[in-house]
N, C-alpha and C positions, 0 to 999 in steps of 0.2 A: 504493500500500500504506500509505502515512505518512498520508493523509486520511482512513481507515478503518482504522487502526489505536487502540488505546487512546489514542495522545499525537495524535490529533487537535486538540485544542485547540490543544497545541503549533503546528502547524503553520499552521491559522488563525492564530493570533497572531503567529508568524514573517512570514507573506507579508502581512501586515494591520499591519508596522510601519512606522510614517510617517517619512517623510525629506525634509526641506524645505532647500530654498537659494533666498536672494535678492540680487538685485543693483539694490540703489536700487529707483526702482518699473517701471524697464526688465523685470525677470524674476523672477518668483515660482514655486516649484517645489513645489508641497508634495503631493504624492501616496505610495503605500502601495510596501513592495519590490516587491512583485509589478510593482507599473507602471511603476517604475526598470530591473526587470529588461527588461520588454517594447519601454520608450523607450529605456534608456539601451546595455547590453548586445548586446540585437540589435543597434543601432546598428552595433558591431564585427562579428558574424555578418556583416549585410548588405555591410557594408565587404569581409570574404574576399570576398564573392561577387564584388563587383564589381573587384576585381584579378586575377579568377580570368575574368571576364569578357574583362577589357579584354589579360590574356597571351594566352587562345586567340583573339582576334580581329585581336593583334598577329604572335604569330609563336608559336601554335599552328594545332591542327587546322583553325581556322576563317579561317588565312588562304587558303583554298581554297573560293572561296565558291560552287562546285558542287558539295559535302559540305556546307555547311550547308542548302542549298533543300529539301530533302524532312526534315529534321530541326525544319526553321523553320516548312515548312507542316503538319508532324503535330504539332508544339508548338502552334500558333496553333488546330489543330480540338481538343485535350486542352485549350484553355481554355475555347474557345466552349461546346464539347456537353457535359461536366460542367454549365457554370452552368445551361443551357436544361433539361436532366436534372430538375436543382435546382429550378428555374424550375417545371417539370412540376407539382412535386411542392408547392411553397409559390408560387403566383402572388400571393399580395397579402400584406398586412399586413408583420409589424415578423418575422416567418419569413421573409418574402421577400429582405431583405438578408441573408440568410446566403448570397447565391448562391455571393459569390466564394471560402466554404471549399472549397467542392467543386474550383474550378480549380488550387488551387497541387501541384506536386509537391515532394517534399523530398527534393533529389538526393544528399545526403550518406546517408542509408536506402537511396534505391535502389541506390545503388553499390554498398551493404553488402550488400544483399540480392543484389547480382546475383554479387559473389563467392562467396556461399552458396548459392544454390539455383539460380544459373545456370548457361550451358554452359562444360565444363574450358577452352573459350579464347576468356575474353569480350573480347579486344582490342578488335574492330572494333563491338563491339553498346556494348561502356562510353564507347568514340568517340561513337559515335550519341548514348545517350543523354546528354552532354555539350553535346555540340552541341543540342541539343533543350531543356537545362535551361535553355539564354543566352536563346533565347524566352519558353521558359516564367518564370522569373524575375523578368525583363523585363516580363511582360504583370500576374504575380501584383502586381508593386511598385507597377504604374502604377494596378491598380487599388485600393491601399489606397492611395495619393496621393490620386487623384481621387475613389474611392466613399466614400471610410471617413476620412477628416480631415473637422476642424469645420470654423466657420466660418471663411475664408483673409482674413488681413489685407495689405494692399499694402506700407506699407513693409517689412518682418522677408522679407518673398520678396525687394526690394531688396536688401538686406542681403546675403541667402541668393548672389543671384544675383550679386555682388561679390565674395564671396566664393571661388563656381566661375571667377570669370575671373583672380582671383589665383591660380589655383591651375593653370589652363590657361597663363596665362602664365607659370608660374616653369616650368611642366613643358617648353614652348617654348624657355627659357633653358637649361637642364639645370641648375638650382639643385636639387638634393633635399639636404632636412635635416628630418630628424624632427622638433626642435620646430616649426619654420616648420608640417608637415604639422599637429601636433598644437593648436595655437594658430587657423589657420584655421580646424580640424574643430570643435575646439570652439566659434566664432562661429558657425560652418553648424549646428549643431545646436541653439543658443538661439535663430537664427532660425528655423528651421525650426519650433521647437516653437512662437515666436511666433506665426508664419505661420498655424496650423490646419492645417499638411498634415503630414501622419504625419513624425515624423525621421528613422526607419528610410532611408527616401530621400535622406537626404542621404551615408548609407554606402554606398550604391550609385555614387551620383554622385561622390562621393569615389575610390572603387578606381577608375572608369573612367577620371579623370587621370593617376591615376601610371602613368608611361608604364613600358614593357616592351620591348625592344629583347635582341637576342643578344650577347654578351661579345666587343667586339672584341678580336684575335690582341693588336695593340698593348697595350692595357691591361691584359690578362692578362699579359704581358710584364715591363711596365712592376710590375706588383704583386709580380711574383715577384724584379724585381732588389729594390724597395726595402726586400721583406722580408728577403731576400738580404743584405742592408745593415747592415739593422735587428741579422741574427744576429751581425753580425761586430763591430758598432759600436753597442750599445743606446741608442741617445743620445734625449731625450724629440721633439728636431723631426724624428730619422729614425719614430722608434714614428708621432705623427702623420702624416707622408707615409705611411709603407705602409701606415695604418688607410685615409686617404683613397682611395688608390691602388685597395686591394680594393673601398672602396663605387663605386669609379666603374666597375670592371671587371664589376660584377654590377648589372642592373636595377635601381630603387628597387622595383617590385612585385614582382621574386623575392626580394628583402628582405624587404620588409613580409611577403610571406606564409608567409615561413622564418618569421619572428620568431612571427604570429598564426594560423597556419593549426590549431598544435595547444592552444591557449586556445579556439577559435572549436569546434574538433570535440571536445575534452576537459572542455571546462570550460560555455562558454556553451550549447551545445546543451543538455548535460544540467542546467543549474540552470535552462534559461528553462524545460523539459519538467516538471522538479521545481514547479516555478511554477505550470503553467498545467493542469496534466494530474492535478490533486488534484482527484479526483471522490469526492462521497463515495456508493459504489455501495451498494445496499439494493433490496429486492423491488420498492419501491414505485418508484424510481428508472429501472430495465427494465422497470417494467410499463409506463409513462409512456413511458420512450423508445424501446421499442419497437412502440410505438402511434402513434407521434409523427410527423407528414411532415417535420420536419426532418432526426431522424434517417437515417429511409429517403430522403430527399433526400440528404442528404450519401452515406451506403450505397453508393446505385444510383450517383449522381452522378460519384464516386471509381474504384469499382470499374467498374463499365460505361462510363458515359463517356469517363475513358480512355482504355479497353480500345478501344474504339472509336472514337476522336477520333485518337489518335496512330495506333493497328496502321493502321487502315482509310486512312486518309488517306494516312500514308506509302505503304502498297504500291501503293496507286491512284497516287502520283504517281511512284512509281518505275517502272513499269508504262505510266505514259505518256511514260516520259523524263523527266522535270522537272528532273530533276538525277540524283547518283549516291549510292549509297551505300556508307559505307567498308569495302571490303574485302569477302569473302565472307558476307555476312550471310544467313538461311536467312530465310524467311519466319517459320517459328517462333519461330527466335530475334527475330524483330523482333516478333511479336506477346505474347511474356514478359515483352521488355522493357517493351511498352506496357502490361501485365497491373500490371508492377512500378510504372507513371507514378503507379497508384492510392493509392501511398503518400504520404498527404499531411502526415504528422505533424508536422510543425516547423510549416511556414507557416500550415498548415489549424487547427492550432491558437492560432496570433496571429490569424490575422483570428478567428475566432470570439468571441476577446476583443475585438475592436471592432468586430463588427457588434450585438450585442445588449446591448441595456439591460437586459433580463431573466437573470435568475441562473436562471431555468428551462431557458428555449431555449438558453442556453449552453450549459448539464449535459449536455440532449439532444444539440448537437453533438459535445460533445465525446464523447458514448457512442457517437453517427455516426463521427468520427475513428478511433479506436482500433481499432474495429470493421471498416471498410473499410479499416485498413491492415494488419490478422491477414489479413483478406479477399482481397487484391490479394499478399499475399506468398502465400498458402495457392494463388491462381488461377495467379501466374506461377509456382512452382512445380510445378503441374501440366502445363501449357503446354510449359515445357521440357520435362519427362521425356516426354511424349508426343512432342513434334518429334525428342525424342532415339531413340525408337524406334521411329518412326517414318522416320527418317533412317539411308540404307545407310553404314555403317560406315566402306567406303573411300573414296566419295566425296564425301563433305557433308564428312568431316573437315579441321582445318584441316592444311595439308602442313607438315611437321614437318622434313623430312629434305632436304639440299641436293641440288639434282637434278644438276647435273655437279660431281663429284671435280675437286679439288683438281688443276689440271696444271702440272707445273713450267716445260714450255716455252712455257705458253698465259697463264698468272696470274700477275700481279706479287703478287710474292713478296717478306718480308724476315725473317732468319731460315733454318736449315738447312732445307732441303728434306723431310729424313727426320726433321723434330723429331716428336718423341712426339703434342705437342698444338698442334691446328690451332685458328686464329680467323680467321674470313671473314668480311666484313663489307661488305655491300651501303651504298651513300654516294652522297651528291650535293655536290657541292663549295660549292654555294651555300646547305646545309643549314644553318642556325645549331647545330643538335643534333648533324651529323658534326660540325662543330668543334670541340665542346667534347668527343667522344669520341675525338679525337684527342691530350688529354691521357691519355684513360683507356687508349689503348689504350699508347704510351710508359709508363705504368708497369705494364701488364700485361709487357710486353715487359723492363723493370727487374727483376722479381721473378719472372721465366720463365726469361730469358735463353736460353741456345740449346736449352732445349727448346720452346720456342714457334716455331711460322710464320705468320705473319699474311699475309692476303689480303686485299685488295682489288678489288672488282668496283663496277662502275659503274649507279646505278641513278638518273639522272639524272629531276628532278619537273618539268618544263614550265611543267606547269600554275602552279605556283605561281614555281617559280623559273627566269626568265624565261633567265638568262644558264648552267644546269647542262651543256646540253647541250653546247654549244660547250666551256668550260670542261675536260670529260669528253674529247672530242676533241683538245685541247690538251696533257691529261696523254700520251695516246696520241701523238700530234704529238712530245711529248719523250721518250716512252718510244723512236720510233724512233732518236733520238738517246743511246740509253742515259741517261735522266735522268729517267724516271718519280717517281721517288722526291723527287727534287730538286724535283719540279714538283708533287707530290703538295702536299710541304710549302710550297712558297710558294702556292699556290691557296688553303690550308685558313687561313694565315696573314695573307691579304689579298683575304677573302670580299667586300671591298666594292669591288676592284676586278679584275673579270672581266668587264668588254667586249674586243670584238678589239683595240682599241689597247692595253691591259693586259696582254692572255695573251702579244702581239707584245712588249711592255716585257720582260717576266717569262721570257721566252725568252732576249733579251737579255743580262738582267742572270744568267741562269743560264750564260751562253757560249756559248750553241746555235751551229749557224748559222741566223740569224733569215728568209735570205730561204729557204731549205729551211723550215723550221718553218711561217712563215706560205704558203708555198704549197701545203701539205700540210694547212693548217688551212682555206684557202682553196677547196681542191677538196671537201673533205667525205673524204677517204681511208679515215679513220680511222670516219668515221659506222657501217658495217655490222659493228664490234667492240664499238661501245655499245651498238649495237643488239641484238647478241647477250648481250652481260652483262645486260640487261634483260632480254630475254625466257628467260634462267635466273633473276632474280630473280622474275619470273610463273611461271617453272612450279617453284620450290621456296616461293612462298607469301608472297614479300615484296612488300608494295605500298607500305611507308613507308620512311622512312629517320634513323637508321640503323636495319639489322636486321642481326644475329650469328648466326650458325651457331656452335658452338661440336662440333666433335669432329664435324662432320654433321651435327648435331641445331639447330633453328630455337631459339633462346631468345626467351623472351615476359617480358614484362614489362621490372623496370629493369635496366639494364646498366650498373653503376658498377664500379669497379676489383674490390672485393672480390665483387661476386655475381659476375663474370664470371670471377676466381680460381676462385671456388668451384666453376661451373660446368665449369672445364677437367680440375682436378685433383680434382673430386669432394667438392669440398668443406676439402681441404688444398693452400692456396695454397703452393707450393716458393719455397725461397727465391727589311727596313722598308719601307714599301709604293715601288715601282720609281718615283722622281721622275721628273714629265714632263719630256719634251724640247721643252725652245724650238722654236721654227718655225728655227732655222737650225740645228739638230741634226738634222731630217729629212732623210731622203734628199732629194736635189733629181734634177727629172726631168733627165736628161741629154740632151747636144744633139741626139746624133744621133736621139733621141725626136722630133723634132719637125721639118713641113716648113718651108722657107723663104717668104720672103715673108707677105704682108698680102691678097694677093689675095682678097677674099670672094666672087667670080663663079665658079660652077661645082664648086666643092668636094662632096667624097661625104663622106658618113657611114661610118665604119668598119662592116664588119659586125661581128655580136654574138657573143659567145663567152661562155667561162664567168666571164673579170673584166669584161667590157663586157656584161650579159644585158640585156633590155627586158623591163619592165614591163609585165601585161595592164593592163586598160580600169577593170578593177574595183581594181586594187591604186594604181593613180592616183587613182583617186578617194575612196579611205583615205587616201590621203596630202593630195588636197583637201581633207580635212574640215578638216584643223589648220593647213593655210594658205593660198594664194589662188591664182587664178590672173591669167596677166598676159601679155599681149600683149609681143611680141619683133618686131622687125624688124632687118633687115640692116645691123649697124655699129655696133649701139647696145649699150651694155654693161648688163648685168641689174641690175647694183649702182653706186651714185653713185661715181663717183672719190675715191680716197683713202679707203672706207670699206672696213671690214675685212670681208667677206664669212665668215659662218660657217653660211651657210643652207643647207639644201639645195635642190638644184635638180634635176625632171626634165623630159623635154622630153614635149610632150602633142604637138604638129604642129611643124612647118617645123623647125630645126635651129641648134643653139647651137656654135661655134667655142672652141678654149680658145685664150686667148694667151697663150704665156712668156715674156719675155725679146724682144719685140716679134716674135715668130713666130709662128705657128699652129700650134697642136699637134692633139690628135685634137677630130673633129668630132661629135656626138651627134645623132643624130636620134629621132623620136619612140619613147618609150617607153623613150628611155639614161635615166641620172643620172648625176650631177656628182661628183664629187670622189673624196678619198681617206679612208682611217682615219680619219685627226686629224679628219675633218667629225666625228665622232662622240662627239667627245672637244668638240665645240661649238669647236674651233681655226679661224683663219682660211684660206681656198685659197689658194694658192701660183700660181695663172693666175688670168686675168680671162674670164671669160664673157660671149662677148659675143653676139648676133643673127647667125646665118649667112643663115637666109630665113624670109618673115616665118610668122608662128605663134603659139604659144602655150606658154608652160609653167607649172607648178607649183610655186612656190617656199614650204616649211615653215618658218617662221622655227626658229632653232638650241632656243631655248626651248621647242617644242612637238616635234621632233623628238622626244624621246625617247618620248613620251608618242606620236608617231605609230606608231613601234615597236612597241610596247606593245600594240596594238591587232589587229595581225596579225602573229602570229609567226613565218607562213612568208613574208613580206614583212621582218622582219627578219633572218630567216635568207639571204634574197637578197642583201641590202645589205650583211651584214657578211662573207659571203663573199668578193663579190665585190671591199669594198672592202680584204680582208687580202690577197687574189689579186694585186692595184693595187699593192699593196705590195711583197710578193715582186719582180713586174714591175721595179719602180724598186731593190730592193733589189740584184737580179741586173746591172742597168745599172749600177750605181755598184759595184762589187765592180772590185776590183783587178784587170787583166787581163795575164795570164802573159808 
């Protein structure tokens, strides 16, 4: 409106004023605002993105990288079939570098657009598109690096690239401090501009080091005694500990993007648009551009392409399995959202500034932009309303209401039974997100008081978090011991330690009886009670976590202290991690465990049970990947003397003897393993293994064990059973006897 308004001149002369810096004859900077805005400003834009990048691939949606494959491959066709579109339409000349306006999306519009004109519960489709943007993003940067920088000079990329490894390694260190960040950035960016390749790039690359990690229990602790301190004693070196205390308690990237996230969407978006998007519109200007194959290049390219590149490809790869998609997504809704990908206006309007030397063909783009992005909101709005009524009411909708009530004698429960207001809250113990809503929900509970009852159900994530299940079972394990609650909180407390040796610690230090606990953890007892809290979090509509029921009803979106007040009362809210045990703290196997003598002629292999089980052919040979195998013969011990064995061992043929205390204890034949908990914890074994007759086994060295694990989780689920079971076993022998 400002470019075709009377104070036009104004406005040329605004973006047409020059700003120059020099640094000796190293760096001359002398260009117009407009290109300040576009090199220096974006710079920060590109920076959110790339923190916003590097959280969801740290410990968001995308640490689940079977929700990102069909996001990534309908990202990756939304860039190819735009440019080729484009391509169609301008094959040669100085038209033809306009390809890559057509590929970019500008994901901060569609989100916008998808809260407006999308479906009432766009959770799982603003997922997707999320996950879709880190591609697309990703694919748009690399091609204004490589297609659209000048010429690339060699040392200023040295420089550049000195600069990303100071910056890799402080984050390796956990040094973060603002200037240090700001001092870098600004070297990366005078290189970068030396260099010839766009600097915009160096923002990206920037977010994607600061690293993004969930708030350990400790340091959140630790911040809240020193502020705690700080109130009672203002003194200036307690103010700096608790300042420090809190930065270390929260991410440097959920800082930086508190601090830039609303400059980046409030400020720079709309002055780089104010910058870039001054067309001065006139008859002759639409007659021109809409004659033009640019324009209908960019049009078609945006709108169609797209529409076509993302919808088509995702459902074809969803369709063939390739991956999964988050949550109940309708086909419609997936093809509005790709309708909406068409919105290209931030990015599509920077490249267009640097793909044309022509102040013509730019004009024409930019009439192409604006044009397909009325276009692609006018289509994805259509899109939906049509899926929308075309979609039967009760079933495509998303389930709103909790499918099993609240039961006093079945749900842990804290708080009166018959309180007024109910909070259920589906959780995975390994969740970084329950953690931190386990402050929220203590002070929901603070400003409730006994009218609130809070529930807990268990909706353990596998896929991603490797150690939830178990964990989930362990709470149950102490609920049978009346101690749920107890065990709820040291889980949530000490998220980073949840293997079997841990949950066994954690039991301990709560008073349990541990060899009860671990042989109930050890059989799986408790498995068909998680299993059931799951499959009511599947059929009342929760597939992440955390997710609140609030009064029966599924709440969407954020759940912080005051919206989930709001939510209960309608809006008027009413008033240390368990140290290891040394190897002679461990249970020790007791004597009558074991037979006498040394005899290695003629010995039997115990048969298999549920602490002794064997391995099939294939779960041995996961476990070969990560270490070797090795011939055994009778007498010969697996491990050199005197060295500390922490590996594990299973046997593949012939048969391996334990020796205690110069005894033989149980004997292992093909398809047993070796040891107890503490193997897991990478601890030394307590016997010597030695050759019963000759064969072969599989020994993992302790360093790749985990990572064997990791690779088949119902082979982890074998081993850690079996060796909490082992436990129990020794724990029951060495128990004080009547």
């Amino acid at each position: 409106m400002w470019a075709n308004s009377p104070l036009s001149g104004l406005y040329e002369d605004l973006w047409g004023l020059h700003i120059a810096i020099s640094i000796g004859d190293f760096f001359d900077y002398d260009h117009d605002l407009r290109h300040w805005v576009n090199d220096g400003l974006m710079v920060l834009f590109f920076f959110v993105i790339g923190l916003e990048l590097r959280r969801q691939l740290s410990m968001g949606e995308l640490t689940d990288r079977t929700r990102f494959t069909i996001p990534a491959l309908g990202a990756i066709a939304g860039l190819v079939v735009p440019a080729l579109v484009y391509l169609a339409f301008n094959p040669s000349g100085e038209a033809a570098r306009g390809w890559g306006i057509a590929m970019a999306t500008d994901t901060a519009f569609v989100l916008g657009a998808l809260a407006v004109v999308g479906p009432a519960f766009p959770a799982h489709l603003r997922v997707f598109m999320l996950s879709l943007s880190v591609v697309d993003d990703i694919g748009a940067l690399l091609a204004i690096a490589v297609f659209y920088s000048d010429d690339v000079s060699f040392l200023p990329i040295v420089i550049a690239a000195a600069c990303v490894v100071a910056m890799a390694l402080v984050s390796r260190v956990k040094v973060f401090r603002g200037p240090f960040y700001l001092v870098v950035g600004l070297i990366l960016w005078v290189a970068m501009v030396e260099s010839g390749i766009h600097p915009t790039l160096a923002g990206v690359v920037l977010g994607l080091l600061v690293p993004a990690y969930a708030s350990r229990a400790e340091d959140v602790r630790e911040a809240g005694a020193l502020a705690r301190a700080f109130g009672q004693s203002p003194l200036p070196e307690l103010a700096r500990s608790a300042k420090l205390s809190v930065e270390r308690a929260v991410s440097p990237n959920e800082r930086l993007t508190e601090l830039l996230h609303p400059w980046s969407s409030f400020f720079i978006v709309p002055v780089f648009a104010l910058a870039n998007a001054g067309v001065v519109i006139n008859g002759e200007l639409l007659e021109r551009a809409f004659s033009s194959t640019v324009t209908w290049g960019v049009i078609v390219g945006l709108v169609v392409g797209k529409f076509v590149g993302i919808g088509a490809t995702s459902l074809i790869a969803a369709r063939l399995g390739l991956g999964r998609l988050p949550g109940r997504i309708r086909p419609g809704e997936l093809l509005g959202g790709a309708a909406l990908g068409g919105i290209g206006f931030t990015i599509s309007l920077f490249v267009a500034d640097l793909a044309f030397d022509s102040q013509l063909l730019a004009d024409e783009a930019r009439i192409g932009i604006l044009t397909a992005s009325l276009l692609a909101l006018v289509v994805g709005w259509g899109v939906f309303a049509l899926d929308k009524w075309r979609a039967a009411d009760d079933e495509d909708a998303p389930i709103m209401v909790l499918d099993e009530d609240v039961d006093p004698v079945r749900d842990h429960i804290r708080g009166p039974v018959d309180a007024p207001y109910t909070l259920v809250e589906y959780g995975d113990f390994e969740c970084p997100f329950c953690g931190r809503a386990t402050g929220t929900v203590e002070e929901l509970r603070e400003r409730f008081g006994d009218q609130l009852r809070y529930v807990f159900r268990h909706l353990p994530l596998p896929e991603v978090h490797a150690h939830a299940e178990l964990a989930a079972e362990a709470a149950e394990a102490a609920a049978e011991q009346g101690a749920f609650w107890e065990m709820h909180d040291r889980l949530f407390a000490h998220q980073d330690a949840l293997e079997p040796g841990d949950l066994v610690d954690h039991a301990s230090a709560l008073g349990l009886d541990v060899e009860r606990f671990a042989r109930s953890l050890g059989s799986g007892d408790h498995a068909p009670r998680v299993r059931a809290d799951v499959a009511s979090a599947q059929a009342s509509g929760a597939e992440g976590t955390p997710t609140f029921f609030v009064n029966g009803r599924r709440l969407l979106g954020r759940y912080d202290a005051d919206t989930l007040a709001a939510a209960l009362a309608g809006g008027e809210a009413p008033p240390p991690r368990v140290p290891e045990r040394s190897v002679s703290e461990r249970p020790q196997i007791p004597a009558d465990y074991v037979a006498p003598g040394l005899d290695l002629e003629d010995l039997t292999e115990q048969p298999a049970d549920d602490a002794f089980p064997r391995l099939s052919s294939a779960q041995i040979d996961t476990l070969a990947a990560f270490g070797e195998r090795r011939p055994i013969t009778p007498g010969e011990p697996l491990f050199e003397p005197g060295s500390e064995a922490a590996d594990f061992v299973v046997v593949v043929s012939g048969a391996v003897a334990l020796i205690v205390d110069g005894h033989i204890g149980r004997v292992h034949g093909p398809g047993s393993f070796i040891g107890e908990l503490a193997l897991l914890r990478g601890e030394t074994l307590l016997t010597t293994p030695v050759g019963a007759r000759d064969g072969e086994v599989v020994i993992v060295p302790a360093a790749r064990f985990g990572e064997a694990l990791a690779a088949d989780l119902e082979l982890r689920d074998i081993i850690s059973r079996a060796y909490l079971l082992r436990r129990s076993i020794l724990l029951a022998a060495n128990a004080p006897r009547p």
